[in-house]
Each structure stands twice: as C-alpha cells, then as structure tokens.
C-alpha positions in Angstrom: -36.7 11.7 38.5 -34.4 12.0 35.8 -34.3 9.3 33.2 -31.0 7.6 31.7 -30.6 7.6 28.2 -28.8 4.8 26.8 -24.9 6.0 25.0 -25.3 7.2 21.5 -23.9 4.9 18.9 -20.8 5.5 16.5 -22.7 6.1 13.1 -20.0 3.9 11.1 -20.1 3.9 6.7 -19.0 0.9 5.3 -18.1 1.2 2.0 -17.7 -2.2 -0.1 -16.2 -3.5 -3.4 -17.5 -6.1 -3.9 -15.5 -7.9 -6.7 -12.6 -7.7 -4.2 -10.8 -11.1 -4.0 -12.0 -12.3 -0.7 -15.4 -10.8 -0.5 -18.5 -12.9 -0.3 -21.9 -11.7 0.4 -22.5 -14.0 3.3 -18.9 -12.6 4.8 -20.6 -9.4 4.6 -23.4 -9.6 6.3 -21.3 -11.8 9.1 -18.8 -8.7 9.5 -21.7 -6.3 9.4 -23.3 -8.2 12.6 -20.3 -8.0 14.7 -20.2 -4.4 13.9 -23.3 -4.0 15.1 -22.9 -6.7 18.0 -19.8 -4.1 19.1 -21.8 -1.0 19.4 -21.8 0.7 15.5 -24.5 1.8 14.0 -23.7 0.6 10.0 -24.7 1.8 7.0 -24.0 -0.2 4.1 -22.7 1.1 0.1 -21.4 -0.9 -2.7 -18.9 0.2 -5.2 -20.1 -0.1 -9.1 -17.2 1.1 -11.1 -13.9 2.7 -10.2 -14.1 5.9 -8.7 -17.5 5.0 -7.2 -16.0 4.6 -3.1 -14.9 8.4 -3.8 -18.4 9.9 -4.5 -19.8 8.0 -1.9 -17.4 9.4 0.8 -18.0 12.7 -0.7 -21.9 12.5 -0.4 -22.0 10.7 3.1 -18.7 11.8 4.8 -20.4 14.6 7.1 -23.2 12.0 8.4 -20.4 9.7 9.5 -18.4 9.5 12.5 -16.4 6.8 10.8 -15.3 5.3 7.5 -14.6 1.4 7.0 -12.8 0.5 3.7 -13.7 -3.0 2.5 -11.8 -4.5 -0.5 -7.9 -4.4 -0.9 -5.4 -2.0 -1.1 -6.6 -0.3 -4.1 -9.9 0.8 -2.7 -8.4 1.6 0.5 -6.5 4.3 -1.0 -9.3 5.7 -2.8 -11.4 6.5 0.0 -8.3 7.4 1.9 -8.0 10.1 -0.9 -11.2 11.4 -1.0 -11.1 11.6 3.0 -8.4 13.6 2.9 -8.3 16.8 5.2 -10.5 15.5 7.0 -10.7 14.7 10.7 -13.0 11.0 10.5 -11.0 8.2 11.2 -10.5 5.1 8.3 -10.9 1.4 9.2 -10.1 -1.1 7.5 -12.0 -4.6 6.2 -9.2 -6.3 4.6 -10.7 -8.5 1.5 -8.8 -7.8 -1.0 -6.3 -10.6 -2.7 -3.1 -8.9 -1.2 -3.8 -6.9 1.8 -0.3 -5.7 2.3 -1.6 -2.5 4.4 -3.8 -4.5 6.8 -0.8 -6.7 7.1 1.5 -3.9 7.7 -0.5 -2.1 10.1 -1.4 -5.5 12.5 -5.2 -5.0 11.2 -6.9 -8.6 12.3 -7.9 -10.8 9.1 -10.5 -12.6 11.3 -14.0 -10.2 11.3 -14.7 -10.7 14.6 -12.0 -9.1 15.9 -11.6 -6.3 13.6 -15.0 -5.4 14.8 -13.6 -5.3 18.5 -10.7 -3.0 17.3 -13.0 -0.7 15.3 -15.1 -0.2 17.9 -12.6 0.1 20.3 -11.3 3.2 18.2 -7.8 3.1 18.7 -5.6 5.2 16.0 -2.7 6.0 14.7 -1.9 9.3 12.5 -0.8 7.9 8.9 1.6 10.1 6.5 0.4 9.1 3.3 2.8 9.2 -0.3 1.7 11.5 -3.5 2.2 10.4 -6.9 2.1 12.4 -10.5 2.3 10.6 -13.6 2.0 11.5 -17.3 -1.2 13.3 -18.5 -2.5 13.4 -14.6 -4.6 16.1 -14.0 -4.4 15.7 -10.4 -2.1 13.4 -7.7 -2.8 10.3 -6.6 -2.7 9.2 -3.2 -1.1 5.8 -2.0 -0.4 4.3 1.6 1.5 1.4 0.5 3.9 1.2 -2.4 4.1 2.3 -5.9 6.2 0.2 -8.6 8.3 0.9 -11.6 9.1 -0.5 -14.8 8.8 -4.6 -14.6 5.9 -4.2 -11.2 4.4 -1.7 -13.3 3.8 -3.7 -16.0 2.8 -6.7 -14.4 -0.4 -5.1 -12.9 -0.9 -2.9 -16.0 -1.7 -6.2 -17.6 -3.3 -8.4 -14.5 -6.5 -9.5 -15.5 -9.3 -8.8 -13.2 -11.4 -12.0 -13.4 -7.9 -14.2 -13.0 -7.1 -12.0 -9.9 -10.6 -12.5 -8.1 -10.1 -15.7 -9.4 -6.8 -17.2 -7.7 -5.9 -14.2 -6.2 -2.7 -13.3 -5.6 -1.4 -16.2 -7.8 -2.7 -14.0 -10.8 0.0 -12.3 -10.3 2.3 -14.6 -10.2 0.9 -15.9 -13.2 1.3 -12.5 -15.1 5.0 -12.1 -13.8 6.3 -15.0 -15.5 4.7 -13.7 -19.2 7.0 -10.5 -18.3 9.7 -12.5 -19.1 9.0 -12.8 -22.8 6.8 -9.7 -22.9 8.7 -7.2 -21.2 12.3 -5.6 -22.2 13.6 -4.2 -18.8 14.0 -0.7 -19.6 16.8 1.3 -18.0 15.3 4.6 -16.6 16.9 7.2 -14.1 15.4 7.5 -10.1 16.0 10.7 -9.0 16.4 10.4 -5.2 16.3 13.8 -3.1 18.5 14.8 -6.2 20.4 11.7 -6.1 20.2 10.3 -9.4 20.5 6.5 -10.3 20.1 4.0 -13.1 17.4 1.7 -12.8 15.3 -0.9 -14.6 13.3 -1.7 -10.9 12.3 1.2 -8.7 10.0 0.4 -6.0 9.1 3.2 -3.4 7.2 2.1 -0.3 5.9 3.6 3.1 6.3 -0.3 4.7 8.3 -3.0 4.9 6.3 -5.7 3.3 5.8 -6.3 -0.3 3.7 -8.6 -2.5 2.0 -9.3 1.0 4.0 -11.3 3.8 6.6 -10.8 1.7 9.4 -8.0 4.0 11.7 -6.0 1.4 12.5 -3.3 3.3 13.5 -3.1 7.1 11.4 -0.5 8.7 8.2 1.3 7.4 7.8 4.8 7.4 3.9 5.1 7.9 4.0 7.9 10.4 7.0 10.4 8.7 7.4 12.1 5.3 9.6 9.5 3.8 9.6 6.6 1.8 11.9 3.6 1.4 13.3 3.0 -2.1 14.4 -0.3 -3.9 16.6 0.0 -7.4 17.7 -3.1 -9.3 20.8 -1.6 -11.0 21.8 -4.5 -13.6 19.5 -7.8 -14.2 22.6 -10.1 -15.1 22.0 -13.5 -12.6 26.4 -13.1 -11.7 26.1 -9.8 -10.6 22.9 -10.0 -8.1 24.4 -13.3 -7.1 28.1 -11.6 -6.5 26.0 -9.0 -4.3 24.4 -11.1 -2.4 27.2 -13.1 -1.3 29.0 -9.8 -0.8 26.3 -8.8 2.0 26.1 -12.0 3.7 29.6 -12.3 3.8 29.6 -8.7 5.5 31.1 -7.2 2.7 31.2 -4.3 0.2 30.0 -4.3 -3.4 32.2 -2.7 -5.9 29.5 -2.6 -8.5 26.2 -3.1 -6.9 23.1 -4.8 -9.0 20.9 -3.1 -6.4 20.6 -0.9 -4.0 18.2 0.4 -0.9 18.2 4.2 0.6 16.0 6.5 1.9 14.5 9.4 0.4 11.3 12.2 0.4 10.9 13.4 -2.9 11.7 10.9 -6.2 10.9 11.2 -9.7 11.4 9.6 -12.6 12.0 11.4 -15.6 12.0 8.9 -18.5 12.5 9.7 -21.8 10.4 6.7 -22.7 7.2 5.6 -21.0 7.8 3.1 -18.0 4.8 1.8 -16.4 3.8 2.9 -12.5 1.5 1.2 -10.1 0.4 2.5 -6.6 -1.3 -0.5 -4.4 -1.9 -2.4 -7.2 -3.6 0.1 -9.1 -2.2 1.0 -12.6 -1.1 4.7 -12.7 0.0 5.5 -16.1 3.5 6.0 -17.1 7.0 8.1 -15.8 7.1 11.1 -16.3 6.9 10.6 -12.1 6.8 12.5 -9.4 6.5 11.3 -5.6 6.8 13.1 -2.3 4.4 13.2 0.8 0.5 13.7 0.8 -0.3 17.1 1.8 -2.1 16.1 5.2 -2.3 12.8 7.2 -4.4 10.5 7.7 -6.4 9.0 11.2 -6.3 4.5 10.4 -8.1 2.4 13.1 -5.1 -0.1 14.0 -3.5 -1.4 16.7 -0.8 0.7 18.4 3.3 0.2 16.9 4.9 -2.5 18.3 8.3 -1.5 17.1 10.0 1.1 16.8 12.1 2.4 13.6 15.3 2.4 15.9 18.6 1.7 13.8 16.9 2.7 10.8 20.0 5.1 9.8 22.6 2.2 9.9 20.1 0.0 8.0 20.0 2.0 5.2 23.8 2.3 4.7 24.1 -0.8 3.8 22.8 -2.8 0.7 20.6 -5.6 2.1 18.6 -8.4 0.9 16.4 -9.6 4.2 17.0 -13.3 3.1 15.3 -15.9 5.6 14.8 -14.7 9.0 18.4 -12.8 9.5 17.9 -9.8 11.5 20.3 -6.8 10.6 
C-alpha cells in the first residue's frame, strides 16, 4: 500500500525592518501566524542598518521559494534590487509610513488577507525604473517614483525618529521648513531628448503620489516607461491661470507645468539638485533614469484597469483635481 505524503510547503523569507513606521513586534508575530496558518513555511530576518535586507537576500535567496518585503517603500526596493535576475517572486508586507506601492499595486493593508494572497501566489511581472546620480558607482533601482529638486530635499532632510514617529506627517512637517530653507532651483529635464526647464521634476511608474494621493492618470508598472511631472514657474498667478485654463477645457499659452511621457530622462544640472527614489535619498543630478535591465515577479492582485486612453491623457496638461475623470 502506498502511503500519501502530505504537499510540501512554500519555504517563504521574510525579511523585516523593523524601525519601519507601522511595525510592531506583536504585528509581527500576528502576520507571521497567518503565514503559517495559509500554508508557508517562514523564516524570519531583521534588518540592522541600511543595506542589511540586500545581504540577506543574497545569503538566503537560493533556499527560498519566496521573498516577503516588510517595511515601506524604501526597503521594498532594496530587496527588489538585490533580487534582481532572478526568477523568485516578491511579496509585499506594507509597514512602512507611506506605502504608495502596496497602495498602487491593490496589496491588502489588513495581514490576514495579505497572507491569503501570498499564499495564493498570484503575480504580476513588474518593469522596474533605474536611476544614476552623482558619484554612484552603481544604479539604483526604484518601483515607485523618484523626485527632484524641492521632493528631493524634503526627504534629504526628514528625520528618521519624526517619521517613525508621526509618520507620514513628518513629512509634511519638513515640507513647510522648505519654504524658508529651500531656493527652488531651475534645472533642465531632458525627456527622450526633449529638454525642459524645471524647478520640480517627479518621474513615477504609478499614478499615486505621497500615498492616496493620484498625480498622474495611469501607471506604467508593467512597460518601459515612466510618467513625468515638471513645475515650470512657482509664481501662484500662473499655476492658478493654468489651472483654470484646463478646467475650462482650454489651452495654456505659457504653461507652469506640464505632464508627458517618456523612457529615458536625465538631468544634467550645473548645480547639485537633490534626488529621492521611494523615499530614499539618492544624492544629487547629475541624473540619469531609464528602465531596470530585467523585471520583476510582485505577489498582487491581478490589474483591474487597463491603461486605455493613455495617449490622449498625456496630450493634455492635467491637474486630477477632486474626483474628475478625464
């Protein structure tokens, strides 16, 4: 008689920092249990400084069959990096004090059913972006966004214990120094050799920005492109005039901003203009930004809409005030 032996389980590494904003070391060992509870065999690691989450992929990557990322969207593209080439999948455990990914990608906030959907293995194939800077000896991977000038600047000088202290308030908090601190530097965006003038450049894979937040109308997580914001002139008239202009339908003579589309971008700069990549700090321009050079398998839930449109979207200047659909 021949004897049934019970399914193997998913040998799943969870790899934790744990001064991310929403962590908690009860919430861990919850999450870890409904991982378990769902079928995954878990081993535990804990981040100690930055750079940490890559050596530990490195060193444990071949004894997994998955990944889970817990903290926020800083750590989540460091593992992504180091997994890069690679054919295990990446989960995410969104704890972070923004979690624009997780929200971009319909990841569940509540642990018990992220469990479900990590278990249940469901993917989708990611095209992550790849940012130089000045004095980097290698890229940088990012899955969200990467800022310019005044964004830049603003996590360049967040402070970590006010972030995992009020979260994404912190940054709020730091925004409104910017104001005295900060001069608004013009510097030129070079879009798929397109050049502009720019004191703002924000290039993004999503839609969403500074967490529910949508700036841009369609994300562009599975293609080689990127969406790209550029605040033109900072003078209140002209972004009001603008604004009026596209709810009224209108053209705009002499825009204060603008929104195309674009695969490669780079920012010269003959000064130094702070860069952030999911709410990392990355240095200063000299940039340089254009696709990662392989993708990346995220746990998530199928796309529930489709970038149709997206051509028209971009010829216009838009603002996505309210809930107006365009």
């Amino acid at each position: 008689m021949r004897s049934c032996q019970p399914p193997a389980r998913h040998k799943a590494l969870l790899i934790i920092n744990p001064t991310a904003g929403r962590h908690s070391p009860r919430r861990q060992a919850t999450f870890v249990k409904h991982l378990q509870g769902a079928g995954l065999d878990v081993r535990v690691m804990e981040t100690r400084y930055r750079g940490h989450a890559a050596e530990i992929v490195k060193t444990h990557l071949p004894a997994a069959d998955l990944i889970i990322a817990g903290g926020g969207d800083g750590t989540i593209a460091e593992i992504a990096q180091a997994m890069t080439g690679g054919s295990c999948p990446l989960a995410l455990w969104p704890v972070g004090s923004a979690n624009v990914l997780a929200l971009e990608l319909g990841v569940p906030f509540h642990d018990a059913s992220n469990a479900a959907l990590i278990a249940g293995g469901q993917t989708r194939t990611l095209w992550p972006g790849w940012l130089t800077t000045e004095g980097q000896a290698s890229p940088t991977l990012f899955l969200q966004m990467v800022g310019v000038g005044p964004d830049g600047w603003v996590v360049q000088q967040l402070s970590t214990a006010l972030k995992k202290r009020i979260g994404r308030a912190a940054y709020l908090l730091t925004a409104l120094r910017l104001l005295s601190a900060y001069r608004f530097p013009a510097f030129e965006t070079t879009v798929d050799s397109r050049c502009y003038r720019s004191r703002l450049t924000i290039i993004s894979k999503g839609r969403l920005y500074g967490g529910p937040f949508r700036l841009f109308h369609y994300n562009h997580h599975e293609e080689a492109a990127f969406s790209v914001f550029m605040l033109h002139r900072l003078h209140p008239l002209c972004l009001l005039k603008q604004a009026w202009a596209f709810l009224c339908r209108k053209g705009c003579t002499t825009p204060a901003f603008s929104f195309i589309r674009g695969q490669t971008i780079t920012c010269p700069g003959s000064q130094p203009v702070p860069v952030q990549s999911d709410g990392d700090f990355r240095g200063t321009t000299p940039l340089h930004i254009t696709s990662a050079p392989a993708p990346l398998t995220v746990i998530c839930p199928a796309r529930n809409q489709p970038p149709s449109g997206e051509r028209n979207f971009f010829r216009q200047y838009s603002l996505n005030i309210g809930k107006r659909r365009y």
